[in-house]
N, C-alpha and C positions, 0 to 999 in steps of 0.2 A: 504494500500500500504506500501511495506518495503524498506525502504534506511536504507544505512550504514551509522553509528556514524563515523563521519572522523578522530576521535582519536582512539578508541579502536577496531572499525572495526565489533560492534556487529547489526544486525539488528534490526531496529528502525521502529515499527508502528507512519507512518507519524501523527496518528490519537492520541495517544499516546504518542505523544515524550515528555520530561519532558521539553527542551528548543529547542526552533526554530530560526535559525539568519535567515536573509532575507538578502542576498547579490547581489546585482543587479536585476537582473531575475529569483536568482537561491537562494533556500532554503535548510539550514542544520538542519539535525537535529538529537539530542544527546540523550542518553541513561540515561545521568545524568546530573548533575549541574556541576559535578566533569569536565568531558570532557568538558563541554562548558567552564569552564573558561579556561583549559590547550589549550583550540584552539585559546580562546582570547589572551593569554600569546605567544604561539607560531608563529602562525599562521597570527595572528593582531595587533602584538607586544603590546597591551597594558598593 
C-alpha cells in the first residue's frame, strides 16, 4: 500500500517506509530519516 511522505510528498510503501510515527489512530510515514525529523521540527515543534 502507498501513502505520501507528509514533507516531501513522495510515495511511500507502507511496507517499506524507513520511519513510521503512530499519531493517534493514524500512521505516517516517510521516505527518509531526513523528512521524519523536519516533521518533528515543524510539525511537532520539537
Amino acid at each position: 500500500m502507498l501513502e505520501k511522505d507528509p514533507v516531501c510528498g513522495k510515495d511511500v510503501d507502507t511496507e517499506k517506509a524507513i520511519v513510521i510515527f503512530k499519531m493517534g489512530d493514524r500512521y505516517r510515514y516517510f521516505c527518509s530519516e531526513e523528512c521524519a525529523r523536519i516533521f518533528q521540527k515543524t510539525k511537532l515543534g520539537l
